[in-house]
Structures are given as structure tokens and as C-alpha cells.
C-alpha positions, -999 to 999 in steps of 0.1 A, spaced: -721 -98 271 -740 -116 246 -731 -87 220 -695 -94 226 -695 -131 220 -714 -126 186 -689 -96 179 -662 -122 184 -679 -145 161 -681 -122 133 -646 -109 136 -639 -153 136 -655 -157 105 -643 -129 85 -608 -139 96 -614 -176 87 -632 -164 53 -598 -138 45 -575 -170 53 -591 -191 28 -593 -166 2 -554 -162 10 -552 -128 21 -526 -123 49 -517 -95 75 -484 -84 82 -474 -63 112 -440 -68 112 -417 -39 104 -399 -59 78 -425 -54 44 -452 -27 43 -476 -29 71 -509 -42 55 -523 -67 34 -513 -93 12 -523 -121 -9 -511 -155 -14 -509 -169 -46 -505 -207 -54 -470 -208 -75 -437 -224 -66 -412 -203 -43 -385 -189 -67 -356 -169 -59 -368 -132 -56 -403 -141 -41 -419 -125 -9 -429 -155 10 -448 -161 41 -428 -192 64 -437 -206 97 -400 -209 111 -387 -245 132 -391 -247 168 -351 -236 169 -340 -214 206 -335 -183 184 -372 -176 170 -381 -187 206 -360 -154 214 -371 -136 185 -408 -144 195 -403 -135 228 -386 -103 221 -413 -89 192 -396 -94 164 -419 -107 141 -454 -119 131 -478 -123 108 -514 -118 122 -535 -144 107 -533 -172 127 -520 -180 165 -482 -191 154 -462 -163 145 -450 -163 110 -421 -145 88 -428 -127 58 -392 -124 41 -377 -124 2 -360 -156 -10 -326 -139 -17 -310 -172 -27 -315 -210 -34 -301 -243 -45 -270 -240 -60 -261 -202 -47 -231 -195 -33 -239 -175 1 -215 -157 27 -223 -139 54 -200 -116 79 -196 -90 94 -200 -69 64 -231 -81 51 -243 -110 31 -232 -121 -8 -252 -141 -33 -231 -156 -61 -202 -129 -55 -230 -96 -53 -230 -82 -13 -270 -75 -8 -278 -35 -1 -286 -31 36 -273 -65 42 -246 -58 74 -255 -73 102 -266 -50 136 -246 -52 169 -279 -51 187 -318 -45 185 -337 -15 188 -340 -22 224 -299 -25 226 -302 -62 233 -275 -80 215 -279 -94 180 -252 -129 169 -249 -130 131 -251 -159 116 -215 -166 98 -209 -189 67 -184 -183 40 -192 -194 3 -219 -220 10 -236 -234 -15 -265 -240 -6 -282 -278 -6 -313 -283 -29 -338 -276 -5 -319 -249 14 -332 -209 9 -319 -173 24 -344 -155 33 -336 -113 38 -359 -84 39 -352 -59 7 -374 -31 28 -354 -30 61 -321 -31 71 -333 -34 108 -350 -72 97 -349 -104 114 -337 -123 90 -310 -151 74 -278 -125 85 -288 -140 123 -307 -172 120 -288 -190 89 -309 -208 62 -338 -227 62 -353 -253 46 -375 -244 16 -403 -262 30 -405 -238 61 -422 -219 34 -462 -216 35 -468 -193 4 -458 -169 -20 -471 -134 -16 -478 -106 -35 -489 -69 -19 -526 -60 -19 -531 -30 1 -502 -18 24 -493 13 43 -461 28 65 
């Protein structure tokens, strides 16, 4: 017993020490499986970003249903690209999502999960978005729970810019 609760200590401190040096873990099928750093820089268009999404019914769902998370800390976390910000003209339907006129790759929303449940897409036709608004999409999976079914965000949902350290499939 008493080996476990200093095991658990360890493993507490070593998580606390790779948080403050900014290293974070994704599990979500979204990016790479593995490690990541953050790096102290201001979120630009084309960034992979770590954000701690609003209490809004939909990540309640997502949450519930596995779709994402971030292991570093209790909340559950996206780790997504910026795909467009202030100023970008953004529409999203049935066939995909378009920045400025350009349809993303992979970017068509699915009719339903990999468990068959049913996916809603988010809809908005040229938008522009506000200067605090960002889309947020995954470049690595066109599975991802991303902007194409829970709209934009505000830019200060955003924790921290990351950059891949050490990832695997």
C-alpha cells in the first residue's frame, strides 16, 4: 500500500514537472499520438493549438462520447490547427469547409461517428469571421472533432501553441 501511494506521488510530480516545462500529451486520434511542446508565441493562422473548449451541450456530448482529450490535466482539452481567423471568409456545408474561397482537403462533414451515432454539422455560409473568432480543423484526420460540427470559437479558448516532440501512430 504504502509503495503505491509513493508510486502515485512520483508519477504526480513528474506530471506536474512535464506541465511546467510545457510538454503536453495527446491521445486523441486527431494529431499524432504522443508528445508535444508548448511554446510561448501568439496563435496565428496555421498553428497547432491546445484549447480548453466552453461549457457548450455539444463537448458535453463530445466528452461523453470519447471524442477527445488531452491527458495532462483533469479537463479534457482539444488539440486542433487554426485554419482561419479575423477577417477570413468561412463556409461550411455539406461539402466541406472553405477559407477565403479554398475548400479545406478532408474537410466534408460525416453523417455519423465511428460508433454510427449521428454527427450535425455546423452550417455558416461566407462568414467573416469577428476579430477574436478562430476555426479550428484537424489537417491529419478527416474523422476529427472539429469546427465542421461545433462552429467557431473564440481565440481565447486557446491555451497554447504547439509544436510536435515525439509522436507515434
Amino acid at each position: 500500500m504504502r509503495r503505491s501511494a509513493i508510486g502515485l506521488v512520483v508519477v504526480l510530480l513528474l506530471g506536474c514537472g512535464a506541465i511546467a516545462l510545457g510538454l503536453r500529451y495527446n491521445v486523441s486520434r486527431s494529431f499524432p499520438v504522443g508528445l508535444y511542446l508548448a511554446v510561448h508565441k501568439r496563435p496565428e493562422k496555421g498553428d497547432l493549438v491546445t484549447v480548453n473548449p466552453p461549457p457548450w451541450p455539444i463537448f458535453e456530448r463530445a466528452k461523453a462520447r470519447g471524442y477527445f482529450n488531452v491527458a495532462y490535466s483533469p479537463v479534457s482539452h482539444l488539440m486542433k490547427r487554426v485554419a482561419a481567423t479575423a477577417g477570413d471568409r468561412v463556409t461550411i456545408d455539406s461539402g466541406g469547409v472553405e477559407v477565403n474561397g479554398i475548400r479545406l482537403a478532408n474537410s466534408a462533414p460525416m453523417p455519423s461517428d465511428r460508433s454510427g451515432r449521428p454527427l450535425q454539422p455546423y452550417a455558416i455560409k461566407d462568414y467573416v469571421l469577428g476579430p477574436n473568432e478562430v476555426l479550428l480543423m484537424s489537417d491529419y484526420n478527416p474523422a476529427s472533432f472539429d469546427s465542421r460540427y461545433f462552429g467557431l470559437l473564440s481565440a481565447r479558448t486557446i491555451e497554447s501553441v504547439v509544436h510536435p516532440l515525439l509522436t507515434w501512430d
